[in-house]
KOLMI-622403 format. One record per residue (C-alpha): residue in one letter; y, z, x. Coordinates in nm, 3 decimals, decimal comma. Layout:
// residues N
A / Y / Z / X $
...
This chain:
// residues 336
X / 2,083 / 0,682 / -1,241 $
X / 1,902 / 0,966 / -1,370 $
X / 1,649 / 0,783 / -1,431 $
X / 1,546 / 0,762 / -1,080 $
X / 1,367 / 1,044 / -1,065 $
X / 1,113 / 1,023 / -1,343 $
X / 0,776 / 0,940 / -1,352 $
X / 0,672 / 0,941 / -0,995 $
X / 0,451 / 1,132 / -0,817 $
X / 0,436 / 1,335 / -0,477 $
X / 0,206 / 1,366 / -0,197 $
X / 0,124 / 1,731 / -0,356 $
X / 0,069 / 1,623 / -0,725 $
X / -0,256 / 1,601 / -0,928 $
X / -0,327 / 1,266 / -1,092 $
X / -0,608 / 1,129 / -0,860 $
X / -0,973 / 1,204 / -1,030 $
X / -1,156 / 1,344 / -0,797 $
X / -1,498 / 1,158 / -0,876 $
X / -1,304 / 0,808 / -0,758 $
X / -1,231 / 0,751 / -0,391 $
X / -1,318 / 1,136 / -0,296 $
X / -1,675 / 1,100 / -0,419 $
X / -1,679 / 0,796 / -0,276 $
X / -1,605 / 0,874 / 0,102 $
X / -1,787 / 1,209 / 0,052 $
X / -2,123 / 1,010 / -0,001 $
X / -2,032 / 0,762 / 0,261 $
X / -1,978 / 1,042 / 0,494 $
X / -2,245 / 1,275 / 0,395 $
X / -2,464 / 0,966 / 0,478 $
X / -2,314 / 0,887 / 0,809 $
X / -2,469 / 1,280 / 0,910 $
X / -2,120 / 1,475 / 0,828 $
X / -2,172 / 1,846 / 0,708 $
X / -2,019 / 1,871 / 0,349 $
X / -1,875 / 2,194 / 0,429 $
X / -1,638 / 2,107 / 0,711 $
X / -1,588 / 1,785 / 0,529 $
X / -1,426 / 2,006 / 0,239 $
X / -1,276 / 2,302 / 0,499 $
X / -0,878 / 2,316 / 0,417 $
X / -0,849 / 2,036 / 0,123 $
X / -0,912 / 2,312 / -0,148 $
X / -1,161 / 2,070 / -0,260 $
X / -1,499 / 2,200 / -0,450 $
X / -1,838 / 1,988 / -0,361 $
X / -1,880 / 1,994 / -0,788 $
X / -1,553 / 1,822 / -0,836 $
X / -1,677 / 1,514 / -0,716 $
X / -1,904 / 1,568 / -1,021 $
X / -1,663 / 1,606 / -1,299 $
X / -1,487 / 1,328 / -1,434 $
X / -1,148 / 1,575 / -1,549 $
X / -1,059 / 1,710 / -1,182 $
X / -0,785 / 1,581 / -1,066 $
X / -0,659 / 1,575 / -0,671 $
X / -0,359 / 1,528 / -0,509 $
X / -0,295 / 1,266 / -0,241 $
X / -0,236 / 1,531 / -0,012 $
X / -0,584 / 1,658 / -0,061 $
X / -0,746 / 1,343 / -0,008 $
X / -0,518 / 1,266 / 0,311 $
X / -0,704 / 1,626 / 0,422 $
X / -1,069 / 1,475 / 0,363 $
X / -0,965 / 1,145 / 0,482 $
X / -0,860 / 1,374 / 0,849 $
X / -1,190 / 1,584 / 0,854 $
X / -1,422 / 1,260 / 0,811 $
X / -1,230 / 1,102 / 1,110 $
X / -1,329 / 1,423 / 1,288 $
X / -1,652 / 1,424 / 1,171 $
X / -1,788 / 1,045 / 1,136 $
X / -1,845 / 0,873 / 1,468 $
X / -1,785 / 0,493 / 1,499 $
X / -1,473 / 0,287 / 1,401 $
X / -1,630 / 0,185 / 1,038 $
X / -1,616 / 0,444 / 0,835 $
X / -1,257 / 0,304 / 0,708 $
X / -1,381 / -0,043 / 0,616 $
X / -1,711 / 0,117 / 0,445 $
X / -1,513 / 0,299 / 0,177 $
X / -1,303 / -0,014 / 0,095 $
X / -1,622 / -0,243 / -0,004 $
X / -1,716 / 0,064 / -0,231 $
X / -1,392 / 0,038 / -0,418 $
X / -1,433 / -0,259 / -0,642 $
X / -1,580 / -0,270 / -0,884 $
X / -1,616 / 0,082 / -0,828 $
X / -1,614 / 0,407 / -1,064 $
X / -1,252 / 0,325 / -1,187 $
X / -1,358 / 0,258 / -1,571 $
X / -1,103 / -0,003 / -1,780 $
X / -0,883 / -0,106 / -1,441 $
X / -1,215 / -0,301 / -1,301 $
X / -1,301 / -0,429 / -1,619 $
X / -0,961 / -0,572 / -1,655 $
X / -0,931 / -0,702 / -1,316 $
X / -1,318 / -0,808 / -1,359 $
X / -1,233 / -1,069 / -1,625 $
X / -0,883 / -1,166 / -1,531 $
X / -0,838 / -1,524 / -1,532 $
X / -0,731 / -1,598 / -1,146 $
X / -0,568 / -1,390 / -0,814 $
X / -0,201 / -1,442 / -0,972 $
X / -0,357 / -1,291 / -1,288 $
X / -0,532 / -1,057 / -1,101 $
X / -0,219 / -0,932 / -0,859 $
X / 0,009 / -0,902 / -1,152 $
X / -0,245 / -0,589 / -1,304 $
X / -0,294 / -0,452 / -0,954 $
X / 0,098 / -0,407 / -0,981 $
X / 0,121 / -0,291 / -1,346 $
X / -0,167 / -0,014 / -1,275 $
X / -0,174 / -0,005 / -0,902 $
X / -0,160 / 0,407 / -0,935 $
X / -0,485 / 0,381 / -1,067 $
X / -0,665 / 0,221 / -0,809 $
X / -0,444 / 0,190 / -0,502 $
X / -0,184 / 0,462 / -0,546 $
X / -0,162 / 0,513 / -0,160 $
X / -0,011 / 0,149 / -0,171 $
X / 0,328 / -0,047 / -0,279 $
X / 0,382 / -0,418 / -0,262 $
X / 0,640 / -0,697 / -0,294 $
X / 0,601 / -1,055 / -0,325 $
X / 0,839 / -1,388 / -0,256 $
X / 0,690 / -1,734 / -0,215 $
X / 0,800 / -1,994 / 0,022 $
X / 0,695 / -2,387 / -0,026 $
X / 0,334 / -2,370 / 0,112 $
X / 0,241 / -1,956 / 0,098 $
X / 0,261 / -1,625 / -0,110 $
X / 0,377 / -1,334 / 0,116 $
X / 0,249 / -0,972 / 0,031 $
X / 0,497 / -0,731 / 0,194 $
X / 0,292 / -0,374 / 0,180 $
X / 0,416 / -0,042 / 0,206 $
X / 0,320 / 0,327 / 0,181 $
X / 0,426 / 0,484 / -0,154 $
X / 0,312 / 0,820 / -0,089 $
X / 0,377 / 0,929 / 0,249 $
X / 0,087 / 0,884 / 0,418 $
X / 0,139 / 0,981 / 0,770 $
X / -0,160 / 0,997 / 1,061 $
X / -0,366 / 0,839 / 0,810 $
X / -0,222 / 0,579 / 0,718 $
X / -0,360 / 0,291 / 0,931 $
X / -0,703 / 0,412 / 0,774 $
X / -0,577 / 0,366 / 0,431 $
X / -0,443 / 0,022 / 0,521 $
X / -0,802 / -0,064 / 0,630 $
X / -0,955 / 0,052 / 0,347 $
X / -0,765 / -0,088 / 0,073 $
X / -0,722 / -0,417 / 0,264 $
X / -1,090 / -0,425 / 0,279 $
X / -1,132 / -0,346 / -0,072 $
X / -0,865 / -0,678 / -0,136 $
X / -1,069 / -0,910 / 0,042 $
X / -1,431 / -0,790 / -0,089 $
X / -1,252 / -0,779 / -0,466 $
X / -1,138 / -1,135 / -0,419 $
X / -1,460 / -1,313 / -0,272 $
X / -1,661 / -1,150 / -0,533 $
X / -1,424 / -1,196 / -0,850 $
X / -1,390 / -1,589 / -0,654 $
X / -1,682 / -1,686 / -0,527 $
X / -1,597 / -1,736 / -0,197 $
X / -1,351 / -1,608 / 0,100 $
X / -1,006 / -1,667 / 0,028 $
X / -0,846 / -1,753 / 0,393 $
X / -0,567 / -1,474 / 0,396 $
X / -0,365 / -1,376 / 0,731 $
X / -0,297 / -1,027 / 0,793 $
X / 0,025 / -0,928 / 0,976 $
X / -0,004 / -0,539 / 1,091 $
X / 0,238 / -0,321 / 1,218 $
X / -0,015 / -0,156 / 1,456 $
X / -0,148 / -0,227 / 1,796 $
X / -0,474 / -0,470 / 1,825 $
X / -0,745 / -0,206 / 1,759 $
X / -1,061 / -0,151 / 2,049 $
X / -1,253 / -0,228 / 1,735 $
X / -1,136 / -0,571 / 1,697 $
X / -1,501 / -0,675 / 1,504 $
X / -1,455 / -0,457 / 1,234 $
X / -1,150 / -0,643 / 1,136 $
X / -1,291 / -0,989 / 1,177 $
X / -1,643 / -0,907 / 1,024 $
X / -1,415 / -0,807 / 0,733 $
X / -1,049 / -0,921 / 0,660 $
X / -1,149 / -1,269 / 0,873 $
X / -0,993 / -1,404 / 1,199 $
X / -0,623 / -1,464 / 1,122 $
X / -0,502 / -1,126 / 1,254 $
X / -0,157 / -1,070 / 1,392 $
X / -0,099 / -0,743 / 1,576 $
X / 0,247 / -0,530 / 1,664 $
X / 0,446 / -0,694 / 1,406 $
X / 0,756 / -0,624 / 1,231 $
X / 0,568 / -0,551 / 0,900 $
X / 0,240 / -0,525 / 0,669 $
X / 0,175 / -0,874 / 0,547 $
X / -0,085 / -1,027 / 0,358 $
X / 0,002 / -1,446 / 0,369 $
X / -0,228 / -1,688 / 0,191 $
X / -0,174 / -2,041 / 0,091 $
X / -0,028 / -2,089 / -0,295 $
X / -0,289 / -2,325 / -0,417 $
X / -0,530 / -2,033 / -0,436 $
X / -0,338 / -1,843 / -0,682 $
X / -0,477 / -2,018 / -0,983 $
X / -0,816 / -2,104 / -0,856 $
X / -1,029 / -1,945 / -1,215 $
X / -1,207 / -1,669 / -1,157 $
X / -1,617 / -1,690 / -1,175 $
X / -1,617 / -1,399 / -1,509 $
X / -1,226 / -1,454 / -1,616 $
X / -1,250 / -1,369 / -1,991 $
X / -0,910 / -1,327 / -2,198 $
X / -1,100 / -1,088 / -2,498 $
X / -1,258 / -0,908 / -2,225 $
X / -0,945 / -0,836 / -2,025 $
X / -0,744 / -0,793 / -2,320 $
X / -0,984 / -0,507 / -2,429 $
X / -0,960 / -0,318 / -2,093 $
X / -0,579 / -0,337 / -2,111 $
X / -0,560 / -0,209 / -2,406 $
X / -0,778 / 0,093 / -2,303 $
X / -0,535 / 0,157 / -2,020 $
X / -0,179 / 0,119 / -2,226 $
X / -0,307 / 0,388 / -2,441 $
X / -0,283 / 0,669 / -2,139 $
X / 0,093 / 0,736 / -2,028 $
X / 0,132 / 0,574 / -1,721 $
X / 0,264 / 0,679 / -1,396 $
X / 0,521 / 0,467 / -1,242 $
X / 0,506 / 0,522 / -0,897 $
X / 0,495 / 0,745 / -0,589 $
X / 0,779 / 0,896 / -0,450 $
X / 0,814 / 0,723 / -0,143 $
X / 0,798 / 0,386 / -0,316 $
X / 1,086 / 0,533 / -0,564 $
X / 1,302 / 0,596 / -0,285 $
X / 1,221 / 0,254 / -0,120 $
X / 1,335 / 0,131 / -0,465 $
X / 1,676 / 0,279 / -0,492 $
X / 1,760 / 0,199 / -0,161 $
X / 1,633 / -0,138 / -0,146 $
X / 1,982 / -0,310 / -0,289 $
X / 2,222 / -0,018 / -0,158 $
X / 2,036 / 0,024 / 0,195 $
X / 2,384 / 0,212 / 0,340 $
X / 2,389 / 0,458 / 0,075 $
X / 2,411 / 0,814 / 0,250 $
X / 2,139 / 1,074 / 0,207 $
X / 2,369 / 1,314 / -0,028 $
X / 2,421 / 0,989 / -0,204 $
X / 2,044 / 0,899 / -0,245 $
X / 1,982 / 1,266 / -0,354 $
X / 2,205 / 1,284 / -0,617 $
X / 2,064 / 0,997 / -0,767 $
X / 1,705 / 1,129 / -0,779 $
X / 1,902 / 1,520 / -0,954 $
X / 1,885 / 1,682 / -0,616 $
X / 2,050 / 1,892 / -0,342 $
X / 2,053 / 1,741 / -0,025 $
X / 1,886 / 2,018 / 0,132 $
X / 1,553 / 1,995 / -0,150 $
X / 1,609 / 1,621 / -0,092 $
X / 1,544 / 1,691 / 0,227 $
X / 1,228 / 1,916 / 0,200 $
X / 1,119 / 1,631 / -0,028 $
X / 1,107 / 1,390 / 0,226 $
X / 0,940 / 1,606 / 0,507 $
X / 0,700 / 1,754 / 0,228 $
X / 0,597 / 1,344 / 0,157 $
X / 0,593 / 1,256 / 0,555 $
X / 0,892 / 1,052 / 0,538 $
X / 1,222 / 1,025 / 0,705 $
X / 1,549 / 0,883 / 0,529 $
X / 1,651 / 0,682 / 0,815 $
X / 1,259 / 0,569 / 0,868 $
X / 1,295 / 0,423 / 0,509 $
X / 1,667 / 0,246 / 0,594 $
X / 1,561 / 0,087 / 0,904 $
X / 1,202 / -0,035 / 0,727 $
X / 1,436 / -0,174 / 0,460 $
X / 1,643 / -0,346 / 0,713 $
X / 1,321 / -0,537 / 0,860 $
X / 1,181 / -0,675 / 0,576 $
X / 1,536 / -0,772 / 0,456 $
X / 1,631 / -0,948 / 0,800 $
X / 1,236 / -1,105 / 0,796 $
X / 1,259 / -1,284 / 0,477 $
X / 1,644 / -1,393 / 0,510 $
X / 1,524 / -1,544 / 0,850 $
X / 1,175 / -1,631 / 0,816 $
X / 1,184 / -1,764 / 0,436 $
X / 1,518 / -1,856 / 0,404 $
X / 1,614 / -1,991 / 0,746 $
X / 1,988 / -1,825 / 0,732 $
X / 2,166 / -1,831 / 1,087 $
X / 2,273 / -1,508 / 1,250 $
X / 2,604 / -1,554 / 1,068 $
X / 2,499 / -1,589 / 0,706 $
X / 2,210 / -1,286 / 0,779 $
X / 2,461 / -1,034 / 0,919 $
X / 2,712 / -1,115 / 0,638 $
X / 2,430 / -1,084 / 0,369 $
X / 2,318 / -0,765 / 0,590 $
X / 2,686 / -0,573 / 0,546 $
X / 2,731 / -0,553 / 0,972 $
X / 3,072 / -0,594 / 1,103 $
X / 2,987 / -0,856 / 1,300 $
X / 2,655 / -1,053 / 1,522 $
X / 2,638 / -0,903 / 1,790 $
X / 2,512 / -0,539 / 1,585 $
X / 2,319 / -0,788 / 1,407 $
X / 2,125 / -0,880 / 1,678 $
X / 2,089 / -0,545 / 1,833 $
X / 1,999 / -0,399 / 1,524 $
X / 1,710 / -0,670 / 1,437 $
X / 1,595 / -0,625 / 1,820 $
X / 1,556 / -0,229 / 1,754 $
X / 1,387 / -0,253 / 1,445 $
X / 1,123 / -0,510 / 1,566 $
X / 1,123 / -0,537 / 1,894 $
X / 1,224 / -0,947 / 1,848 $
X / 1,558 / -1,106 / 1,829 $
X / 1,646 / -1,309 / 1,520 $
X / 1,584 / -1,639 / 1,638 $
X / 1,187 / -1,530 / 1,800 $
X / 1,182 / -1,361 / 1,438 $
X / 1,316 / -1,719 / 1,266 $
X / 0,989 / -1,903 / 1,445 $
C-alpha cells in the first residue's frame, strides 16, 4: 500500500512549465487590456518566466493567475479563449503524438497515459454502454473557485482538438455539475447544443461509432516518434486528489486514519493535505458514491435492491436517501 503515495503531485508542486498554459492566458489577457502587473500580483510569478522554457509552476500558482484574470478580464470568454489556444499548442512531443494518432480511441488512450502534461488540472474514467462512450471527469488537483473555469477551458480545448484532428464536429453531450450559466452562447458557440445543467456529475457522452472514425494526419511512424520522445522523461503519475479518488474508489467506507496510513501519513498531515489541495475527505466519499450509484443505475439498470447491496448500505431505504442527498434525484429519476 505504500505505494500509494508515490509519484503524484500537489496543488503546491513545480512540474507545470511556465511558457505552456501561463504564457498562454497571459497573452490572451494582456490582449483583452489586463495590466501584467496585477495579473502577476501574489502568484510569485516573473513576466520572463513565461519566456524560459525550464521554469516550472505549480498548479497553485496558475490557480492564482487564473483568479486575477477573472478580476481583471471583463466578459464571460476569456475561459473558452484559452482552451482553443491549447491544441496544438506549445506542448512539444504530446501534440505531435496526439497530432498523428490514428483515431479519438487512439487519441483518448495518450490523453490518459500523459494527461499531466497537457491537462494535469483534469482526471477521467471511461465505461461504454451499447450505443455511447461515457467520460466521467474529475478534478485531480484540487481546484477550488476555479474550477468551473478550468472545466471550460479544457472542455473547449477537447472539442477544438477533435474537429481539427477530425475534420468535422464530433456531436458530444456535456453533463455539468453547475448551474446553466447567464452566458449560455459561449457554451453553444463552442462545446455545441447538447448541454445538461445541475447534474449529478461531469460527463462527456458521445455515440461509439465515432471512436474509430481515422484521423485526417493519423501517422503510426510519426506518433511512434513523439512517444518515444515522451517515455524517455520520468513521468508523473498523477495529482493528489486523483490518487486519493483512486484508493478510495473500491474501499469508499474506509475511514480517514485508514486512508492516511495508506498514503505514510498522520491523520492530522493527512488532514493539512487535504485542506492544503482544496479538498474534503467526505467531499471525495460522497462524489465516489454518485458516480458509483449513476453507472450501477444508469448503465447497468440494477434495482434499488441489487444497487444498495453492491453499495454496502444496510438496507433501501438509506439507499434512497443517500442517492437523493448526493444528487438531488431519487434512484429511479436517476435510472431514466
Amino acid at each position: 500500500m505504500k505505494n500509494a503515495q508515490r509519484n503524484h503531485v500537489g496543488v503546491d508542486d513545480k512540474f507545470m512549465p511556465a511558457h505552456q498554459l501561463a504564457a498562454s492566458l497571459m497573452d490572451l489577457a494582456i490582449a483583452r487590456g489586463a495590466n501584467k502587473d496585477r495579473l502577476l500580483r501574489g502568484t510569485q510569478i516573473f513576466y520572463q518566466d513565461m519566456k524560459s522554457g525550464g521554469t516550472l509552476l505549480s498548479p497553485a500558482q496558475l490557480l492564482r493567475l487564473i483568479a486575477n484574470v477573472r478580476t481583471q478580464v471583463s466578459g464571460y470568454d476569456c475561459s473558452f479563449l484559452l482552451g482553443r489556444r491549447v491544441f496544438p499548442g506549445n506542448y512539444g512531443h504530446i501534440s505531435n503524438a496526439l497530432l498523428h494518432s490514428q483515431d479519438l480511441q487512439d487519441a483518448l488512450r495518450l490523453l490518459y497515459m500523459f494527461r499531466m502534461q497537457i491537462c494535469p488540472f483534469l482526471h477521467a474514467y471511461s465505461y461504454r454502454d451499447n450505443q455511447q462512450l461515457h467520460l466521467v471527469m474529475n478534478d485531480a488537483l484540487g481546484c477550488g473557485a476555479q474550477w468551473q473555469f478550468i472545466v471550460e477551458s479544457y472542455l473547449t480545448a477537447f472539442v477544438s482538438a477533435t474537429r481539427l484532428l477530425l475534420g468535422r464536429r464530433v456531436p458530444f453531450h456535456f453533463d455539468f455539475p453547475f448551474a446553466r450559466p447567464r452566458h449560455i452562447q459561449e457554451y453553444e458557440e463552442n462545446l455545441g447544443f447538447r448541454l445538461n445543467f445541475s447534474q449529478p456529475l461531469l460527463r462527456i457522452r458521445l455515440d461509439v461509432q465515432w471512436l474509430n472514425i481515422p484521423f485526417i494526419l493519423q501517422s503510426k511512424s510519426l506518433k511512434w516518434h513523439a512517444v518515444q520522445q515522451l517515455t524517455q522523461h520520468e513521468q508523473i503519475n498523477c495529482g493528489f486528489v486523483e490518487a486519493l479518488r483512486n484508493s478510495l474508489r473500491n474501499k469508499r467506507h474506509q475511514t480517514l486514519q485508514e486512508t492516511a496510513l495508506t498514503f505514510g501519513m498522520s491523520p492530522a498531515t493527512f488532514k493539512r493535505k487535504l485542506k492544503l489541495n482544496n479538498i474534503r475527505f467526505q467531499q471525495l466519499q460522497d462524489e465516489l458514491g454518485v458516480q458509483q450509484a449513476i453507472h450501477l443505475l444508469q448503465v447497468k439498470k440494477l434495482n434499488n435492491e441489487d444497487t444498495a447491496s453492491l453499495m454496502a448500505f444496510s438496507d433501501v431505504p438509506n439507499f434512497r436517501r443517500a442517492v437523493k442527498r448526493w444528487t438531488g434525484f431519487t434512484p429511479s429519476q436517476l435510472r431514466l
